[in-house]
C-alpha positions as CSV (number, residue, x, y, z in Angstrom):
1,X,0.4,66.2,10.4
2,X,1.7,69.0,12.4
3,X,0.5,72.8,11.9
4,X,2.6,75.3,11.6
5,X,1.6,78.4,13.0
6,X,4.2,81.6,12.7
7,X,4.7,83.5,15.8
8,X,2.2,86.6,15.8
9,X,4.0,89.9,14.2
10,X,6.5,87.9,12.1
11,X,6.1,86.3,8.9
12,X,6.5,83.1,8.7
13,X,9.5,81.0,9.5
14,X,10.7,79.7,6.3
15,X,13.5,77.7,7.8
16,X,11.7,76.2,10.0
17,X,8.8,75.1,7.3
18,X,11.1,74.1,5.3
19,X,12.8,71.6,7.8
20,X,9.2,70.2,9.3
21,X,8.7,69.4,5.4
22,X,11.7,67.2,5.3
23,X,11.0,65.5,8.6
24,X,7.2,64.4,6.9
25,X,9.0,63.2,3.7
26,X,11.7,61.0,5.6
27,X,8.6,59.9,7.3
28,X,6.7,59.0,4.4
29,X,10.0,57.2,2.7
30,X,10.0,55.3,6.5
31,X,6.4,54.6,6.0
32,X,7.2,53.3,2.5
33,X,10.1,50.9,4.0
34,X,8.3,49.9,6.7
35,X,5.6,48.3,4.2
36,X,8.1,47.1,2.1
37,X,9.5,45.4,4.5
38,X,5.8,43.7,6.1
39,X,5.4,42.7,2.9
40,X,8.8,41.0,2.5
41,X,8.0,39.1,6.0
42,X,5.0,38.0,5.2
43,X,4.8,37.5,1.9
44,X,5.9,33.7,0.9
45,X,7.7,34.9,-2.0
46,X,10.4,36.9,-0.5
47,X,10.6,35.3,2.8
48,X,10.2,31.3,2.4
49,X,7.7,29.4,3.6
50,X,5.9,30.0,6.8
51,X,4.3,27.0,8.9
52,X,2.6,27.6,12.3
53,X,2.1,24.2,14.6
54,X,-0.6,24.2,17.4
55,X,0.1,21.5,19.9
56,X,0.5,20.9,23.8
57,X,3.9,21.7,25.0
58,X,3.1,21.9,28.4
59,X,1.2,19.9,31.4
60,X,0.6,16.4,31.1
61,X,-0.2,15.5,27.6
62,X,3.5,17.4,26.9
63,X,4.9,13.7,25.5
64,X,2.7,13.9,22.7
65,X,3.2,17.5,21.7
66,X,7.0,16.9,21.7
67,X,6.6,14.3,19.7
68,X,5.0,15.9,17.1
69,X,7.2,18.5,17.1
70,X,10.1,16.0,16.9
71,X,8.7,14.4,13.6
72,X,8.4,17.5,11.8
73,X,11.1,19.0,12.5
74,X,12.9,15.6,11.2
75,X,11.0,15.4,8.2
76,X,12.1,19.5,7.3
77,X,16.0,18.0,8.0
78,X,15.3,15.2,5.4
79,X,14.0,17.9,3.2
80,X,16.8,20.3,3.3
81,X,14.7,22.3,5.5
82,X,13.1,23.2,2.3
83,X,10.1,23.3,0.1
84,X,9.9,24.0,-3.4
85,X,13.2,25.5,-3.4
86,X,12.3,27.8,-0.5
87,X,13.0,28.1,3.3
88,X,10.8,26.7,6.0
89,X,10.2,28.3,8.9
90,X,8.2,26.5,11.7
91,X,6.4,29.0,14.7
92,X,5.6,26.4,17.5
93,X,2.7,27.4,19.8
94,X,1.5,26.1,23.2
95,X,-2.6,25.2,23.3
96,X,-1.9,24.2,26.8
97,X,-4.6,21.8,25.8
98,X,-7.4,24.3,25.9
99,X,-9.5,25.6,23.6
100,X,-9.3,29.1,24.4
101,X,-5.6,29.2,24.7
102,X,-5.6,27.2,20.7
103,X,-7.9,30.2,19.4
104,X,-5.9,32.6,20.9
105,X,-2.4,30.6,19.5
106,X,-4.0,30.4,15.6
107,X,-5.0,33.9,15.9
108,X,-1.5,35.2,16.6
109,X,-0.1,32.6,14.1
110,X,-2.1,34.3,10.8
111,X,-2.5,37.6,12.2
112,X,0.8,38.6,13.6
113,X,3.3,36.0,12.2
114,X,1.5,36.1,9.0
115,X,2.0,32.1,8.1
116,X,0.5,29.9,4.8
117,X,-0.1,26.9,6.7
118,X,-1.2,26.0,10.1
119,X,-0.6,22.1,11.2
120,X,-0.5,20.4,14.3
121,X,-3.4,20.2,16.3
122,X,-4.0,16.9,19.0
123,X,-7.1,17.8,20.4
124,X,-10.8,18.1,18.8
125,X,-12.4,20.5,20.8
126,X,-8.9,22.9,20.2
127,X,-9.5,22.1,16.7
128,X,-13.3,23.2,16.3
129,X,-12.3,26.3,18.3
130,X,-9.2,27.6,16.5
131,X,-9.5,26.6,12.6
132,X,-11.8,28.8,11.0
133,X,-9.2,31.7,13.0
134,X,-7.0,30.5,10.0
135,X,-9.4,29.3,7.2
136,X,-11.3,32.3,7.3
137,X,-8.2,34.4,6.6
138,X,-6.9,32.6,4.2
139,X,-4.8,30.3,5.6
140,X,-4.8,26.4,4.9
141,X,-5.1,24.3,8.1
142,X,-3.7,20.7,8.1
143,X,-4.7,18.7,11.2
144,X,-2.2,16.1,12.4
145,X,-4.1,14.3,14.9
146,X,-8.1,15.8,15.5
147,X,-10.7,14.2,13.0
148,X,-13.8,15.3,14.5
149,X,-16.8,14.7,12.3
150,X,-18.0,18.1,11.9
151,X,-15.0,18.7,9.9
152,X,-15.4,15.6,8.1
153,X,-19.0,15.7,7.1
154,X,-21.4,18.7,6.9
155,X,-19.3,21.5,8.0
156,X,-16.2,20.4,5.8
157,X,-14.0,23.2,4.1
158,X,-12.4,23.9,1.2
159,X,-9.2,24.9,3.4
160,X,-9.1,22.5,6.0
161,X,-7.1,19.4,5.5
162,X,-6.2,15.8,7.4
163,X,-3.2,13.4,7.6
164,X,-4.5,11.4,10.1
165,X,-8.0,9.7,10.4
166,X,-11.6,10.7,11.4
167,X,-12.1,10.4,14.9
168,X,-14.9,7.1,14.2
169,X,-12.6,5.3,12.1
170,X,-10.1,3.4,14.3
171,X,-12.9,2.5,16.7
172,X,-14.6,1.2,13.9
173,X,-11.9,-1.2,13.0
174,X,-12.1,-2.3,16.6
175,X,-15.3,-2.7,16.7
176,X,-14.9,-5.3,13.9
177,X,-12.3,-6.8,15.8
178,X,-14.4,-7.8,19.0
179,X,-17.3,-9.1,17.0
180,X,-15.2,-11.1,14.6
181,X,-14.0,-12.7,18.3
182,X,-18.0,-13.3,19.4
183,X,-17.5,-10.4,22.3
184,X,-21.1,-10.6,23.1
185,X,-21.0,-7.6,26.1
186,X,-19.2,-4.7,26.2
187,X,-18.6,-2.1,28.7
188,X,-17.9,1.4,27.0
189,X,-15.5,4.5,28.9
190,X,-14.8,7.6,27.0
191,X,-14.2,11.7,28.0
192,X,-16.7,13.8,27.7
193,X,-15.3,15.9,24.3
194,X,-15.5,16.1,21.1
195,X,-13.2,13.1,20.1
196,X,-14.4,10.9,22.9
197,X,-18.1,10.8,21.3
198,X,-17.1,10.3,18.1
199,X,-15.1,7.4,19.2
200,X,-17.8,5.6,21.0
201,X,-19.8,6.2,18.0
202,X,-17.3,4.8,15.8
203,X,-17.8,1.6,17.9
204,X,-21.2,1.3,17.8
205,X,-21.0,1.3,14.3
206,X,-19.3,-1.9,14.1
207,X,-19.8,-4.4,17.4
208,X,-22.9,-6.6,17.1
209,X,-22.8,-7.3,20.3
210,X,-24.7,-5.6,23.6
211,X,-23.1,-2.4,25.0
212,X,-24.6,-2.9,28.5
213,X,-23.3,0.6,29.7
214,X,-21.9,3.9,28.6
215,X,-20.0,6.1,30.4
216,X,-18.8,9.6,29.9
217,X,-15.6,11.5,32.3
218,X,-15.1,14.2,33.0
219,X,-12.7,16.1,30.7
220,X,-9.5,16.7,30.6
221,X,-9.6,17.1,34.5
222,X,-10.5,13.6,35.6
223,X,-7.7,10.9,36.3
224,X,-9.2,9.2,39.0
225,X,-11.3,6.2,38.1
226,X,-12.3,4.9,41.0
227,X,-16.2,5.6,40.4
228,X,-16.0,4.1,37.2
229,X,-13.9,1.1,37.8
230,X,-16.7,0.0,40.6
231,X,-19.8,0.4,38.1
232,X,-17.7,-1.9,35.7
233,X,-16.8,-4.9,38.6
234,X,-20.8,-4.4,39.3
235,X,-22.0,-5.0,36.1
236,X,-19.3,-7.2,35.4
237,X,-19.4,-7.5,31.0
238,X,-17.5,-9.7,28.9
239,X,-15.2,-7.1,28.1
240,X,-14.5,-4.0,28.8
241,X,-13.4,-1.4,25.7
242,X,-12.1,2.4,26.0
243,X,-11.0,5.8,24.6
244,X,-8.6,7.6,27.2
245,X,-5.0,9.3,25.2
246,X,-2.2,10.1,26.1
247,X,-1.6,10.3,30.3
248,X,-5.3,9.3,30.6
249,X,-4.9,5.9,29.2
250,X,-1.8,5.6,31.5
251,X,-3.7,5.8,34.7
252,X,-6.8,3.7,33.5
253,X,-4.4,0.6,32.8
254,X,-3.0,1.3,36.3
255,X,-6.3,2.0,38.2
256,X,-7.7,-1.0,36.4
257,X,-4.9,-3.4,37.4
258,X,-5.0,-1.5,40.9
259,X,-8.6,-2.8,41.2
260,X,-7.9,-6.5,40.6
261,X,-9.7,-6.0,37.2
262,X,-6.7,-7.0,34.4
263,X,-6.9,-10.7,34.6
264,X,-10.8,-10.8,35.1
265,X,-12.0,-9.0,32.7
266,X,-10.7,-8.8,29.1
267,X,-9.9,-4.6,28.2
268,X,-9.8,-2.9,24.7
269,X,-8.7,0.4,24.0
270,X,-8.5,2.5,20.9
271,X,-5.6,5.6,21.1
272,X,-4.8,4.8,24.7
273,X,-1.7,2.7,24.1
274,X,1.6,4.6,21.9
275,X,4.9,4.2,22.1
276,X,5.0,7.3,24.4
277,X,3.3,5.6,27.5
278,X,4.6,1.9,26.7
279,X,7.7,2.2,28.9
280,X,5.2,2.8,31.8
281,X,2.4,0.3,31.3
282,X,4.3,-2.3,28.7
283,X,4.1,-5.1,31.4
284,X,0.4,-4.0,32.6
285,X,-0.6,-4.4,28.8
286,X,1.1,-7.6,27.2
287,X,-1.2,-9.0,25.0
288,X,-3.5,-6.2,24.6
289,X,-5.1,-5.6,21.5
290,X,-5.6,-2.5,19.9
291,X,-6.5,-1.1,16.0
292,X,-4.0,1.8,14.3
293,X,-3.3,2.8,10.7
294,X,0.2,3.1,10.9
295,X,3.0,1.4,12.9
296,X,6.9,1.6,13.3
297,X,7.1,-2.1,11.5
298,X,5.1,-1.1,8.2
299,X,7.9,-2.0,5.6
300,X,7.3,1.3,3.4
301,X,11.1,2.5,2.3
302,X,9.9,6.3,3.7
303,X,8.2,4.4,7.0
304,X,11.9,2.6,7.3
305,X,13.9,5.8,7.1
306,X,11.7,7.8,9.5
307,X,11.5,5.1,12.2
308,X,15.3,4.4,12.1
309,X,16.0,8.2,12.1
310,X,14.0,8.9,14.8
311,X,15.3,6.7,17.1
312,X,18.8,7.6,16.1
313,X,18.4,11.2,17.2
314,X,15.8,11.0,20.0
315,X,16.6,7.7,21.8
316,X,12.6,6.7,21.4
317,X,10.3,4.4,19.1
318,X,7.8,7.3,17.0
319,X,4.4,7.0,18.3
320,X,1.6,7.8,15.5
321,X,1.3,11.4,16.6
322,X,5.0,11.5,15.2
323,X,3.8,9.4,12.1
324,X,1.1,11.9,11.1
325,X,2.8,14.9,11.7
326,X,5.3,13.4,9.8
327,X,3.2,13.3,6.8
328,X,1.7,16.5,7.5
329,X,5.1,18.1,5.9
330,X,5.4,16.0,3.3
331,X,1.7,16.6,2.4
332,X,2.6,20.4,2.1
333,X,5.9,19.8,0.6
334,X,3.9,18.2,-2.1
335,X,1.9,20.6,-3.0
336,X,3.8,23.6,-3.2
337,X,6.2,21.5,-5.2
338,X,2.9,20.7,-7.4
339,X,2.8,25.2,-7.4
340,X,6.2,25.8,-7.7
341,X,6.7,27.4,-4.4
342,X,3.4,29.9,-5.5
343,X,1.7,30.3,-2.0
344,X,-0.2,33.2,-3.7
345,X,-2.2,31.3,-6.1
346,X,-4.1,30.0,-3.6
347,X,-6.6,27.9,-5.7
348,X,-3.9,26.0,-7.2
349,X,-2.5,25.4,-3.7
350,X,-5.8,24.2,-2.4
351,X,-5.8,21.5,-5.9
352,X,-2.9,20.8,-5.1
353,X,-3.1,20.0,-1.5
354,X,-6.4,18.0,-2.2
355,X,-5.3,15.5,-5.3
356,X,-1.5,15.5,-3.9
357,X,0.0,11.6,-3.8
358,X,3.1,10.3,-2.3
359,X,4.6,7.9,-0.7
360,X,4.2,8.2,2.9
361,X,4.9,6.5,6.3
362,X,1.9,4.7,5.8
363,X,2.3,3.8,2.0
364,X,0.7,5.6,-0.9
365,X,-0.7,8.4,0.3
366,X,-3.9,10.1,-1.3
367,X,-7.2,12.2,0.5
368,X,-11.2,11.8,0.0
369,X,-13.7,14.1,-1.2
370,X,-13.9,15.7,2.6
371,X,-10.0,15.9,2.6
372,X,-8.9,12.9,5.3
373,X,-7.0,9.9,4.1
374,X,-7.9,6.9,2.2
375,X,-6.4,4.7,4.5
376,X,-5.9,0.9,6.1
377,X,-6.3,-0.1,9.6
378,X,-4.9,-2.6,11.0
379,X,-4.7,-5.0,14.4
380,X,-1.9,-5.1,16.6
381,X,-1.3,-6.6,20.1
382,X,1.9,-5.2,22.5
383,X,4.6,-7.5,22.8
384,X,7.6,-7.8,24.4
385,X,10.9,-7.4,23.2
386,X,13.9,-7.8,24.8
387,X,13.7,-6.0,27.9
388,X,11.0,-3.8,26.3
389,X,7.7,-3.8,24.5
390,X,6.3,-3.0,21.4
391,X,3.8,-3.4,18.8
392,X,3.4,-6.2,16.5
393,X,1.0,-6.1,13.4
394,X,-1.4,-9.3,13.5
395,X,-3.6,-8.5,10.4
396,X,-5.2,-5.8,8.1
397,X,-9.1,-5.1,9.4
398,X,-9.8,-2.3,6.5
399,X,-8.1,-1.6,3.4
400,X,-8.8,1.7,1.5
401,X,-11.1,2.9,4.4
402,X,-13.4,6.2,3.8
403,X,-14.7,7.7,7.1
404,X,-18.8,7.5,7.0
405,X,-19.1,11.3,7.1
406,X,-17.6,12.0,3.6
407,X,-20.7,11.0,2.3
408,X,-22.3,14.2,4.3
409,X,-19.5,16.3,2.5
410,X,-20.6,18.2,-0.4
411,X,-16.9,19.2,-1.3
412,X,-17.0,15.0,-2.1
413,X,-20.3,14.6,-4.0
């Protein structure tokens, strides 16, 4: 506040108080507006609904960012581009697929942009380093992609939420796959992060058989396989199984055909072949087999509609990533339709979010205790069709599958 101090041998200068006084009201009325109008940006009620999604926009795991972004933003057309009766708005932000940059990227999202929701999210470790920037404040997160166990089993949270998997579960499934088909030696790749050890864990779980090496890269800088690729023609297994997404999994099918390996010894892979790197590696990868919970020819009317839309508008087959994130805004539509549009009720929005059902790209849709899906798995090999290649479902490995860390989850005891 500014003090007034009348010139020395005059009295003081009326006028002049009297004006400073009406410049500090019209400030306090600005103050006053300016509040008003924070509260009507961030407040859910006035403004709509407001959705930050984390992902990687840029470098070379871009594909699968896009694609994410693609599906949601196709879902919020098929709803109107509305929930509950109110306005979406969607705040994309660019992890550059590092932890650091996904904290930093959450942070702004809740702090600054004031959002209800934060979705997206492909990578574990981005995950463990960024949620509880939202959680903590209030804000629910919905992964569409990272299931790391953490999240899953001891550490889980009230707030956090899944529509994907838990990082263990589809290796799992292919684990069951290879000892169902008497694979009696495996060789076992993954990176050195968060999801990669769950994934190899996930295996374990299941194959009967001998892992007779285990081998951790270098992450996310390492595309060169060279090292690896001679320890496996040395030890020479019956097969040979993997974790590499994304452009990782690109350049392991072409290093490993490179090397003479493709037609001596058998390859598995779990998340390293999508409908994103396909057109590069289709005719590297024919008759591959590989375990997913959801793909483009699941006959579910909602599965149907989002494949054929998809493709309409973007010229492209949906990979998973698309498939989950698709959910992940019909998951929140459900809930705040289950709350009326009441983002501040925040208790009813976290029961709603945890017991909502619908019917989803992979069928009905419903969560566990921990809060990631109920959900099947099934086989696939690639195929080819016409003059592409694609997926074809060969049989259901799990139905109704719960991760093995809900049962560390006291949210589902």
């Amino acid at each position: 506040m500014e003090c007034i101090v009348a010139p020395r041998g005059r009295g003081p200068d009326l006028k002049g108080l009297t004006m400073n006084l009406r410049v500090l009201a019209g400030l306090g009325v600005l103050v006053v507006l300016l509040g008003a109008l924070a509260y009507t940006t961030f407040s859910g009620r006035n403004e709509g609904i407001r959705i930050g999604f984390v992902t990687t926009l840029s470098g070379g795991s871009a594909a699968i960012g896009a694609d994410m972004r693609d599906a949601f933003e196709l879902a919020l057309d098929h709803m109107d581009r509305k929930m509950a009766g109110h306005p979406v708005t969607v705040l994309y932000e660019d992890d550059a697929q590092n932890p650091d940059v996904g904290l930093q990227k959450t942070e702004r999202l809740v702090q600054r942009d004031g959002v209800q929701f934060v979705t997206g999210y492909i990578w574990s470790n981005v995950l463990l380093a960024s949620y509880r920037a939202a959680t903590d404040r209030g804000v629910f997160v919905v992964s569409a992609n990272a299931g790391p166990s953490e999240l899953a089993g001891k550490q889980c949270t009230p707030d956090f939420f899944s529509t994907s998997w838990q990082n263990d579960q589809t290796p799992m499934a292919m684990g069951e796959v290879l000892s169902r088909r008497g694979v009696k030696s495996l060789y076992v790749l993954a990176p050195n992060y968060a999801a990669g050890r769950n994934m190899v864990a996930g295996l374990k779980r299941t194959f009967r058989g001998q892992i007779v090496a285990e081998e951790y890269t270098q992450w996310p800088d390492q595309i060169d396989f060279a090292a690896e690729l001679a320890k496996i023609r040395a030890a020479q297994p019956e097969a040979v199984w993997f974790f590499f997404p994304g452009n990782y999994g690109t350049q392991f099918f072409k290093q490993y055909a490179q090397a003479g390996l493709m037609g001596q010894i058998p390859l598995f892979s779990s998340f390293s072949i999508d409908h994103l790197n396909l057109p590069q590696i289709g005719e590297l990868v024919a008759g591959s087999l590989l375990t997913q919970h959801w793909g483009p020819d699941l006959a579910y009317p909602v599965n149907r509609k989002f494949v054929d839309d998809f493709k309409q508008r973007f010229g492209r087959t949906p990979s998973f990533y698309a498939a989950q994130a698709y959910d992940s805004a019909l998951l929140i539509r459900t809930a705040l339709e289950t709350t009326r549009g009441d983002v501040e009720n925040h208790d009813a929005l976290r029961n709603a979010l945890a017991r909502a059902t619908f019917e989803s790209v992979r069928g009905p849709f419903k969560l566990g205790g921990n809060h990631f899906p109920v959900q099947s798995f099934y086989l696939y090999d690639v195929v080819k069709s016409g003059n592409a290649y694609d997926m074809r479902q060969l049989e259901k490995v799990y139905t109704d599958h719960t991760d093995p860390y809900a049962v560390d989850c006291a949210m589902a005891r």
